[in-house]
N, C-alpha and C positions, 0 to 999 in steps of 0.2 A: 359760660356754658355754651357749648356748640350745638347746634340744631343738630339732630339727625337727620342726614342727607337721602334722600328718595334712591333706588336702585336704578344702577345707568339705561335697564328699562323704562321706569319711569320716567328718571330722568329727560329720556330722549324723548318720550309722548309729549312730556307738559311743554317741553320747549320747542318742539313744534308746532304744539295748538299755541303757545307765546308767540311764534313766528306770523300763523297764520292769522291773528287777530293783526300783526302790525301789517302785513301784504295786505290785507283785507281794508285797511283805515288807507294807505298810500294809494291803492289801484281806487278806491271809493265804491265799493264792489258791495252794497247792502244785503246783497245774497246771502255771500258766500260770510259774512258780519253774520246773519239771522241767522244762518246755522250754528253759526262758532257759541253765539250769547246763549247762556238759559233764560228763560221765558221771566225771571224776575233777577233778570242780571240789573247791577247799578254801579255807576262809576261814581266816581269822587274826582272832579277837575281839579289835574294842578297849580291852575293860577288863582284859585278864589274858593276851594273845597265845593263847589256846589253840586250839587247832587243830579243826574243824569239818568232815567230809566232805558230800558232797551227802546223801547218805541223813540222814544225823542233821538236817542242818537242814533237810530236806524235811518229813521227822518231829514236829520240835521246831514247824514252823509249822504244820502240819496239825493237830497236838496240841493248838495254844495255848501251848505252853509258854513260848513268847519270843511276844512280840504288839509290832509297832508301832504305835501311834494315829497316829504323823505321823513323816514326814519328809520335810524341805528338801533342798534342795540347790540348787547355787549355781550352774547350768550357764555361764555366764561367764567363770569363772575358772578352769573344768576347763584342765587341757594336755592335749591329746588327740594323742597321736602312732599309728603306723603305720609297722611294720617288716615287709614282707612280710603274709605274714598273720597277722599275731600287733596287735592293738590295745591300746594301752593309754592308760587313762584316770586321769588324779590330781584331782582336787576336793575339795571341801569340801560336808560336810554336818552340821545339827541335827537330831539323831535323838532323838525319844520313843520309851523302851522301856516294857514293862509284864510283869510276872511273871504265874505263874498265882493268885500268891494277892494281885495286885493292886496290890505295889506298884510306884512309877512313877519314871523317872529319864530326864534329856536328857542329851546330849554332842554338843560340837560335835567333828566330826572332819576329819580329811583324809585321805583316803584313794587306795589303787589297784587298779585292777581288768584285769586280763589278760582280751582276750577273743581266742579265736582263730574265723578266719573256717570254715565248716564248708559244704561247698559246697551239700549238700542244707538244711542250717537258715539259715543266714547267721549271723553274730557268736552264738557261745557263749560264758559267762561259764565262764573257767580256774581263776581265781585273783580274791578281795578281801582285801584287810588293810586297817584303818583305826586310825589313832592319834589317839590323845582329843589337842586342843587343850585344854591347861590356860590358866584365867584370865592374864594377867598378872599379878605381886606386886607 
C-alpha cells in the first residue's frame, strides 16, 4: 500500500522546515534550531537510539559538542505525507559528524521527522529518528 502523498503545497513547507533543521545543525546556529524544535521535540540518535530532548541538543550545538561540517540530503526521494496537522517527512541523508576533540565520521541514513503545524510559527519539528544505512555485504 502507498502512503498518501501530502499536496505539492505541503509538500513544499515540510521540506523546507527539513532543509532548515539541516542548515540550522551544519551552520551550528541554536537560534535559528530553537525556533524550528517544538518545546518537547526529541530525537532518537542514529548510531545507538538514544534519546535527545530539545534542551540537550540546543546545548550540545551551541557548545560544539556534536558539529556537522555537511549534510546532504536527498529531497527527491523524501515521502512527505500530511495527516491533519501533524507532517511527516521520511528521506534520506549523508551526514558529516565531528566530535569536540575532532574526530570525524559520515553515515548515510534514512530517516523521519514529525512536524506538527503550530498556528502562530508554522511546521514545528516533534520528533527525528534516523537509522544508519549499512553498506551492502
Amino acid at each position: 500500500m502507498t502512503p498518501a502523498q501530502a499536496n505539492p503545497e505541503d509538500r513544499a513547507a515540510l521540506l523546507g522546515r527539513d532543509q532548515n533543521f539541516f542548515d540550522a545543525l551544519v551552520a551550528a546556529d541554536a537560534a535559528a534550531l530553537g525556533k524550528l524544535l517544538a518545546d518537547d521535540f526529541l530525537l532518537v540518535g542514529i548510531a545507538d537510539g538514544a534519546t535527545v530532548g530539545r534542551t540537550d541538543l540546543l546545548g550540545a550545538v551551541s557548545a560544539g559538542a556534536v558539529r556537522f561540517p555537511a549534510i546532504q540530503s536527498f529531497p527527491d526521494e523524501a515521502v512527505v505525507r500530511r495527516v491533519g496537522d501533524v507532517g511527516i517527512v521520511v528521506g534520506r541523508t549523508r551526514m558529516n559528524f565531528a566530535d569536540p576533540e575532532g574526530g570525524e565520521f559520515a553515515s548515510d541514513s534514512r530517516y523521519t521527522h514529525v512536524f506538527a503545524l503550530d498556528p502562530a510559527t508554522g511546521w514545528r519539528l516533534l520528533s527525528a529518528q534516523g537509522t544508519e544505512i549499512k553498506p551492502a555485504r
